[in-house]
N, C-alpha and C positions, 0 to 999 in steps of 0.2 A: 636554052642557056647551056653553055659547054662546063661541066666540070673539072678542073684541071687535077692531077694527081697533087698537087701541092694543096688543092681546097678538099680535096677527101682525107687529106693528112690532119689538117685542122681539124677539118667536124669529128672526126675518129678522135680525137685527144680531148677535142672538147665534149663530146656524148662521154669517155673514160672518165673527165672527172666529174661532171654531174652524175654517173651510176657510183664513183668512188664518194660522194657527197650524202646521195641517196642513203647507199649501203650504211655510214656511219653515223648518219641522223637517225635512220629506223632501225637499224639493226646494233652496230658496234656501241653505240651512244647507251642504246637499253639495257643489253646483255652488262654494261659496265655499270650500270646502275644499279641494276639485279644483283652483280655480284657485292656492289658494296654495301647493300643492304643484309646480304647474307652475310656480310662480315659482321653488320652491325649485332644483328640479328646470333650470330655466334659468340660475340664476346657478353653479350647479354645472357646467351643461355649458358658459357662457362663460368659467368658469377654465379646464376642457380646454383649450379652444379657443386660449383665449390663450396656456397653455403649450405645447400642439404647434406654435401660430405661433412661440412661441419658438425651438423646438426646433427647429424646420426653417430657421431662418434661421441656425443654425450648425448644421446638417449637414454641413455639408462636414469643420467643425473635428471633429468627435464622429468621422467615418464615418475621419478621420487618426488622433486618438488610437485609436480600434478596433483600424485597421491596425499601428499602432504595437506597443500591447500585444501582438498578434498573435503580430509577427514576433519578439520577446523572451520569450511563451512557445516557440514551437519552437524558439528557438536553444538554450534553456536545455534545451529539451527531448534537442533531441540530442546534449546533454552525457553522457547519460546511453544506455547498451546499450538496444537494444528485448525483448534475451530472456538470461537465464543458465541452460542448460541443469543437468542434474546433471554430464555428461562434462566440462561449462567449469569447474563447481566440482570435480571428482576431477584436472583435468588442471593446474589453478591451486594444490593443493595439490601436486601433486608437482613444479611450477616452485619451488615453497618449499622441498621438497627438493631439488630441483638446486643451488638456489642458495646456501640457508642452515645453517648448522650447526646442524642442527637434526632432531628425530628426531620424527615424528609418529605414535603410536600406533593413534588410532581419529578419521573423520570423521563426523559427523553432518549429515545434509541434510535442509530442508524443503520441500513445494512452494509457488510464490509466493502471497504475503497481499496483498491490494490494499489501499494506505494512505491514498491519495488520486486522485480523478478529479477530471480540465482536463475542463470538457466545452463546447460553443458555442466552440472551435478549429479550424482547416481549412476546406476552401469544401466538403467532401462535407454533405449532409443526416445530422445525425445523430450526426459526428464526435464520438471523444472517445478522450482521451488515459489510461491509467490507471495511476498511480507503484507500484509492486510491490516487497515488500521480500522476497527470496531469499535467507533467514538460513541460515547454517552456523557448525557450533564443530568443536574436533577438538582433541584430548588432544596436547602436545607435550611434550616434554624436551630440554633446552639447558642452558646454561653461561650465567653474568652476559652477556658481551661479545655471546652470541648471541642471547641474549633481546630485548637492545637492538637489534639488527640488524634479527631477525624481525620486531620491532614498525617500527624504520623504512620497513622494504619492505614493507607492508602500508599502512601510511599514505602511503608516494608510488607505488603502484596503482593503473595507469591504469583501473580499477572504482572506480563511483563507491561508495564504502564505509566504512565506520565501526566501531569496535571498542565492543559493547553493552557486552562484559563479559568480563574474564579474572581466572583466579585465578592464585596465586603458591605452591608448597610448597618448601619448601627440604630437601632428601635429605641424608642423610649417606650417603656411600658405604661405610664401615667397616659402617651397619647395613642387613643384608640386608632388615629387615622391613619400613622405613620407607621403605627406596629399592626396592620392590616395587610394578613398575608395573602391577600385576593389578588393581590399585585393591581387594582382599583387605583386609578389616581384619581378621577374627579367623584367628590362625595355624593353626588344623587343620586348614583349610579343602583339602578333598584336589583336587588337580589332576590330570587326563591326562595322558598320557604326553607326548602330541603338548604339550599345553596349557605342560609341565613345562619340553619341550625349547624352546619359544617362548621362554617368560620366561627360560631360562638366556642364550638369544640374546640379550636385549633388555640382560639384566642386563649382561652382558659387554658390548654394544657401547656402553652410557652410560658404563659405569665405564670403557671402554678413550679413551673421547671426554670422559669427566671433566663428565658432563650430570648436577648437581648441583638442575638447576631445573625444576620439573616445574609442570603447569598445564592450565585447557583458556581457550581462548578463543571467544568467540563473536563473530561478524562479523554486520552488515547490510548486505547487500549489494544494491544497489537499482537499476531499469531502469526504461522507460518505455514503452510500447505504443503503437505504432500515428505514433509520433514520425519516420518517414520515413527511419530505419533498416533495414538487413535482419540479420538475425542473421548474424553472422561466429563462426562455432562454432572453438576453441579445437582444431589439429590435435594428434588422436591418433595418434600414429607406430607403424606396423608393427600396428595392432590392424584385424581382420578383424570381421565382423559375427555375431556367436555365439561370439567365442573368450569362454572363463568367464576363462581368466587373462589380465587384462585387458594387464597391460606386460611378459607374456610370463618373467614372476619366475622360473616352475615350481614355484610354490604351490601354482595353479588345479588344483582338477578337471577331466582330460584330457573335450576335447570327444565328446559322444555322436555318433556318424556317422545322419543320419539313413536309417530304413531305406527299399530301392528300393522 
């Protein structure tokens, strides 16, 4: 087959714009795309730019409000104990007894629940603050006037503290069944000797004290960690380390000697 100059004119013009087609699908099409991503890409990073200009032209104000806050977290902060052992909660109930007309049965104690973390507070790397809430309840019995009492003197406790929840029973003292602080509801229920001679104690010294009001209450009682306190632990008078009875009642199970 002969090719004429006139059909090598063609394929020439027609091969130019298929490599002109080429060229602008892979090459000219991408490089435009490139670029306008760099544009995007640069009006993006001159908002940065012009917001940290901002920003650094009141540094000074930011780096005061910082300090500020700061120093109104830890004040707040050492409002509040850095530790409540269980000894400060056994030793803060029987200040209740010292103080209040009032007879307490049984305490219940948990160990601390972390409620909330301050953290990016203090100049150490790391620092951080954690709110703890060291709940306890415990079975009481009292009279109207002492009920109100115990409830005052828990609420003006220098523990930063809160009453979650208390219940209220009202005892008739004529009925042995219902003023039975064994928390016993069905009557056959057989009791030990030991168990027998307790409740007669307890019965007698409500009915001789006319403690008509019976209940438990649960307290939150809450601390802060790491807040630039040191634990001031609540003194235990005359108690040795391994004595079982702890305020020397003679309840306790005599101490085991240990052997040489």
């Amino acid at each position: 087959m002969k090719i004429t100059k006139r059909d090598l004119t063609v394929i020439l013009y027609l091969t130019g714009i298929a490599l002109a087609f080429v060229a602008y699908q892979f090459y000219f099409k991408t490089k435009m795309e490139d670029a306008d991503a760099l544009d995007q890409q640069s009006d993006a990073l001159q908002i940065t730019v012009d917001d940290l200009k901002e920003k650094d032209a009141h540094k000074a104000e930011y780096q005061k409000n910082i300090d500020d806050y700061r120093e109104k977290i830890d004040t707040i902060a050492k409002t509040f104990q850095p530790e409540i052992s269980h000894e400060d909660t056994i030793m803060y109930v029987k200040e209740l007894l010292d103080t209040q007309d009032v007879l307490i049965t049984q305490l219940k104690m948990t160990d601390p629940s972390v409620i909330y973390v301050v953290a990016g507070t203090g100049t150490a790397s790391g620092y951080s603050m954690m709110a703890q809430n060291n709940a306890m309840s415990f079975e009481y019995a009292t009279h109207y006037n002492g009920l109100k009492n115990l409830l005052n003197a828990i609420y003006n406790s220098k523990e930063m503290q809160n009453i979650e929840a208390f219940t209220i029973k009202i005892d008739n003292p004529e009925d042995e069944l219902s003023f039975d602080p064994s928390g016993n509801l069905i009557e056959d229920v057989k009791l030990s000797e030991e168990e027998e001679e307790e409740k007669e104690k307890v019965l007698q010294l409500r009915k001789e004290k006319g403690y008509t009001i019976s209940g438990e209450i649960t307290l939150n009682r809450y601390t802060m960690t790491n807040n630039g306190l040191e634990h001031d632990p609540l003194p235990i008078p005359e108690m040795d380390h391994g004595v079982v009875d702890l305020f020397r009642s003679g309840t306790g199970t005599p101490e085991t000697e240990a052997e040489e």
